[in-house]
C-alpha positions, 0 to 999 in steps of 0.5 A: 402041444403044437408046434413052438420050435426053439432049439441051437446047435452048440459047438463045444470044445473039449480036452482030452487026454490026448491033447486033441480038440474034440468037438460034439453038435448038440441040438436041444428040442423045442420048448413051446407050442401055440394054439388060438382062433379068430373071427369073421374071416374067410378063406382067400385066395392068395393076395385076396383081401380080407376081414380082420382077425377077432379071436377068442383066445390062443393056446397050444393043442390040448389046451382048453377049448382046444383038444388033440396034441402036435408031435414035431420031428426033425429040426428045422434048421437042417435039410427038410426041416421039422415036421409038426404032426397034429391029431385029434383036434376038434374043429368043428366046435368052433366058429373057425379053428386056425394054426399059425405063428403065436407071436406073444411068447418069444421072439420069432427068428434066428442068430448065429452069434452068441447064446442069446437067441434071437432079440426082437426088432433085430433078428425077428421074422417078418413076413415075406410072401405066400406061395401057392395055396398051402405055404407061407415065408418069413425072412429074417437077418443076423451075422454070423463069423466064419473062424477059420476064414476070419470072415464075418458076414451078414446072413440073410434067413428064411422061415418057410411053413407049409401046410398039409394041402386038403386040411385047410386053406391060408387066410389073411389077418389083416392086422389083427392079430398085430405084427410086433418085434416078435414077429409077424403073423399076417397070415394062418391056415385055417384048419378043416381036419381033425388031424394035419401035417406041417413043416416048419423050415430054415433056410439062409444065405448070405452075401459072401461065403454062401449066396444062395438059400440054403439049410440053415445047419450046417449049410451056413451055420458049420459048427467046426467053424464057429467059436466054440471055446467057453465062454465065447460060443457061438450057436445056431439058435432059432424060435419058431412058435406055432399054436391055434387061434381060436374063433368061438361059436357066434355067426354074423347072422343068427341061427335058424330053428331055434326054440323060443322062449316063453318068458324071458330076462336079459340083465347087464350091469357096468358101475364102471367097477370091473370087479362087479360087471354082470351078465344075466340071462334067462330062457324061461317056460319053453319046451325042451324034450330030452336033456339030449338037445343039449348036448353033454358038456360033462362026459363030452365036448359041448360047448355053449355061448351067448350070442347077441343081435340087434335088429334080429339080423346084426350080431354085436360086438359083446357081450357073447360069454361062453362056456366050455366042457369043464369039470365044473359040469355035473348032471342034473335030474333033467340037465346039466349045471355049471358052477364055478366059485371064480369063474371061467376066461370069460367070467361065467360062473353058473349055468342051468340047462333044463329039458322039459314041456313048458317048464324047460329053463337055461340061465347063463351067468357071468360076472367079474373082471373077465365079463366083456360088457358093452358100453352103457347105455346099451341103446341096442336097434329094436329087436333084440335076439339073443340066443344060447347056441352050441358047437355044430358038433353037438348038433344043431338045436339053439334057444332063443329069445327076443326083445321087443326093447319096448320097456328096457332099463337102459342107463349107464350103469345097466340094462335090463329088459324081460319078456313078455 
């Protein structure tokens, strides 16, 4: 779990024996999380440019590839705000591992009138700045009525999310992931350590009764002042959904030191029927010493992908299947094996790492609708580099294997090339 804050403070109304309005503030917790990663971008300095976000997916923590938990305290609308405690994350499996704003699920904002909750295009966060090294602002709008005042007023809120300095640096998207009417992202701390704090604060103004920013509840929104009488109530209700996106292992440039193959068979085929897209790939008669290079996807963490470069030097854009430590890993006499009867997120459904001295093979297998395929003809520039890589946290061993292209099937139904 990290760190989606929902929650509303309901002003209720009861009738006791003696005739007297008793009134009770309840906040009920936050029900959501977010996790996700991205690629090709760096770390910036605040207002720098940078490369757009290319993810391979957003969970929350201890959702696969994602490893650890986030605890929250405290409630962000209140002095100090929530705070989001993540521990046991595993950075370093990742190309890059960011934390931030997940804005697919709910509507990312605050209301103060009604029960509803906050209503995209209406009342969600758009980004406002970024201070100093560690903080980003959203700002909001809602209305808010002031009953014992008789007053309604428009409210100005304000999300402010700081980051444990040392544990990561902010880094722009640039568009991708995409600002819609459940909110902005535009920028995520891009986490370095195993273990990190944040705090997710709410603060509001508005342009009569309170114009300067302050916590939400009860600064601005005072549940003894809100309609609190069934069915007419009025709640402080805010969505705060954070998680990690998630970039996975391939570098722009290709690894150095990576073991070659002997013989070797790339094979993709598209008949545009996407049920039958199919990745193949075979490193054949290499030497491998010890099933230790690999890693241990079983009672481990490894993780493993295809990476794809034309032109030896130049990584393109698919396909790069991957594949995480799963229960479907089991050891082999001198490996491991991967078999899934439906397939992983990105269509994998076997793989077959064997050490040995001239005999050592590793097949990778994807197939189905999840497969990213490239466009055929795949007409990659001469030679083709692909290469079989695992998380840094593994170690540093990869396989490799190149392809001269010389006598490549290449149609717009497949591609398919061997060496030698």
């Amino acid at each position: 779990m990290i760190a989606a804050e929902r929650g509303e403070r309901v002003q209720r109304t009861t009738s006791p024996a003696s005739g007297k309005r008793a009134n009770s503030s309840e906040w009920r917790r936050p029900v959501r999380t977010l996790v996700a990663l991205a690629a090709a971008i760096g770390s910036i300095a605040a207002g720098s440019p940078a490369a757009a976000v290319t993810f391979d997916g957003i969970v929350y923590a201890g959702t696969s590839p994602v490893t650890g938990s986030c605890m929250v305290t405290g409630i962000p609308c209140q002095a100090g705000g929530a705070t989001i405690t993540c521990t046991g994350l595993n950075p370093s499996l990742f190309a890059n591992l960011y934390f931030g704003i997940r804005n697919d699920q709910v509507v990312n904002g605050e209301t103060m009138t009604g029960t509803a909750g906050p209503v995209a295009n209406s009342h969600d966060f758009n980004f406002f700045e970024i201070s100093g090294a560690d903080t980003i602002r959203y700002t909001g709008t809602t209305t808010i009525t002031d009953y014992e005042q008789s007053v309604t007023d428009t409210v100005d809120t304000l999300l402010q999310l700081r980051f444990q300095s040392g544990t990561g640096s902010l880094v722009a998207v640039n568009g991708n992931p995409a600002n819609n009417s459940f909110g902005d992202v535009e920028y995520v701390w891009k986490v370095t350590a195993t273990n990190f704090t944040a705090t997710a604060e709410l603060f509001a103004k508005t342009s009569t009764l309170f114009p300067s920013y302050g916590p939400s509840c009860p600064d601005v929104f005072d549940p003894t002042h809100a309609l609190s009488q069934p069915p007419a109530v009025d709640v402080d209700r805010s969505n705060v959904d954070l998680g990690f996106y998630f970039e996975e292992l391939c570098d722009p440039t290709p690894k150095t030191g990576c073991a070659p193959a002997g013989k070797a068979l790339i094979k993709i085929k598209d008949s545009g029927t996407p049920d039958k897209k199919k990745v193949l790939f075979k490193w054949l008669k290499g030497t491998i010493a010890s099933p230790v290079e690999f890693g241990d996807p079983v009672m481990g963490t490894t993780n493993y992908r295809l990476c794809f470069y034309e032109n030896g030097t130049t990584l393109l854009p698919a396909p790069h299947p991957s594949v995480e430590a799963t229960n479907n890993w089991s050891v082999t006499g001198n490996g491991y094996k991967y078999k899934s009867s439906v397939g992983n997120s990105k269509g994998v459904t076997k793989v077959a790492l064997k050490a040995g001295a001239g005999n050592a093979r590793i097949l990778f297998l994807a197939k189905g609708v999840n497969v990213d395929v490239p466009t055929l003809p795949f007409a990659p520039v001469a030679p083709l580099l692909i290469q079989v890589v695992k998380d840094a946290g593994s170690g540093p061993e990869c396989w490799e294997a190149n392809f001269s292209l010389t006598d490549a099937d290449d149609t717009t139904k497949q591609f398919k090339d061997k060496e030698p």
